[in-house]
C-alpha positions as CSV (number, residue, x, y, z in Angstrom):
1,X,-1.1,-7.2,-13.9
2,X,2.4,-8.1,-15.5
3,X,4.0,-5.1,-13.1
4,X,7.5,-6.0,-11.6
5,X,6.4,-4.1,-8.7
6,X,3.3,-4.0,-6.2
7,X,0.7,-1.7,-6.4
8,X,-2.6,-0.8,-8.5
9,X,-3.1,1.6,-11.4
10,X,-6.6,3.0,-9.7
11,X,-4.5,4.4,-6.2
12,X,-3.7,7.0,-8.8
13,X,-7.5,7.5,-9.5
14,X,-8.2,7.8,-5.9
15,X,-7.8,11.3,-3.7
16,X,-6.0,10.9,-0.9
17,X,-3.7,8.0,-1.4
18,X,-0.6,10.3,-1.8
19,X,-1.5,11.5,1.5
20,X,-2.7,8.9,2.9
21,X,1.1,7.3,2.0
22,X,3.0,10.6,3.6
23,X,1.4,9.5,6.8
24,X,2.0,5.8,6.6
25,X,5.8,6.7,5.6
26,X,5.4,9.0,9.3
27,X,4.3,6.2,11.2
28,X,6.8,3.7,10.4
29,X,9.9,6.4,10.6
30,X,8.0,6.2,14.6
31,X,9.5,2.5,15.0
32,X,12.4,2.4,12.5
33,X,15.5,3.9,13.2
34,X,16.8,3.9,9.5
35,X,14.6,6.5,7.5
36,X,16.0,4.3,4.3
37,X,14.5,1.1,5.7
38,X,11.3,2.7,7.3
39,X,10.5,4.9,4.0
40,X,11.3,1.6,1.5
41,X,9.2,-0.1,4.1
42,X,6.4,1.7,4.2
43,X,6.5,1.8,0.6
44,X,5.7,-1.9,0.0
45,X,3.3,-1.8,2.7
46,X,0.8,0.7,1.1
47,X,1.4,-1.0,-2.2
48,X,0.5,-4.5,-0.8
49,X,-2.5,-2.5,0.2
50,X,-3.7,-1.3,-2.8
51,X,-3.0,-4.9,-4.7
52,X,-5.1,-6.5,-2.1
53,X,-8.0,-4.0,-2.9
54,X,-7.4,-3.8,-5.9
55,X,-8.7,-7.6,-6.3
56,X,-11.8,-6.9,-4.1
57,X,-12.9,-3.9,-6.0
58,X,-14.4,-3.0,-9.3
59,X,-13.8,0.6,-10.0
60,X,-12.3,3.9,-8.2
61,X,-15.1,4.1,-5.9
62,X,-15.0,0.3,-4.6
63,X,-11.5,0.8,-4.7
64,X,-11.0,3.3,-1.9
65,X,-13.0,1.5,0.5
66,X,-11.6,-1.7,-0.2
67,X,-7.8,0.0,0.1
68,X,-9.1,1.4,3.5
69,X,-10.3,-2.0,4.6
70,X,-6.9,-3.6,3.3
71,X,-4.6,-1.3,5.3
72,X,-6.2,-1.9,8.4
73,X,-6.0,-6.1,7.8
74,X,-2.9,-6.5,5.9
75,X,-0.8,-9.6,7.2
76,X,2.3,-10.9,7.6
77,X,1.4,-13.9,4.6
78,X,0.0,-10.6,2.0
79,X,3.9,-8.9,3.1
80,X,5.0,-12.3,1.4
81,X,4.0,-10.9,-1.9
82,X,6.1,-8.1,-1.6
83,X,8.4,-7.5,-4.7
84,X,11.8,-6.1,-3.8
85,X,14.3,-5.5,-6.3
């Protein structure tokens, strides 16, 4: 994907992920003071996420258990991938 910016096309295909972001955005506004840096923060978190599954799944279905499985072992090297503008 030739995308500036992190993320996959099938998190739009998947129900839940919008939500699933709202509470991810709530968690890290729990250990950030700046809403700004917690929100843009979260952001590229979830969307590391979903690149990371995206590469380990082969449609919508595969998808949301692989995006479920990356959330829970991102890393510190797949943050290294994050694209910030």
């Amino acid at each position: 994907m030739d995308d500036p910016y992190n993320g996959s096309p099938l998190m739009r295909k998947v129900t839940g992920t919008g939500c699933g972001l709202s509470a991810t955005v709530g968690a890290f506004l729990g250990v950030e003071e700046n809403p700004l840096i917690a929100t843009a923060s979260a952001f590229g978190f979830y969307n590391i996420a979903g690149e990371t599954a995206e590469k380990r799944s082969t449609a919508s279905g595969s998808f949301s258990v692989a995006f479920s499985d990356a959330l829970a072992q991102i890393s510190d090297k797949d943050l290294e991938n994050l694209k910030i503008d």
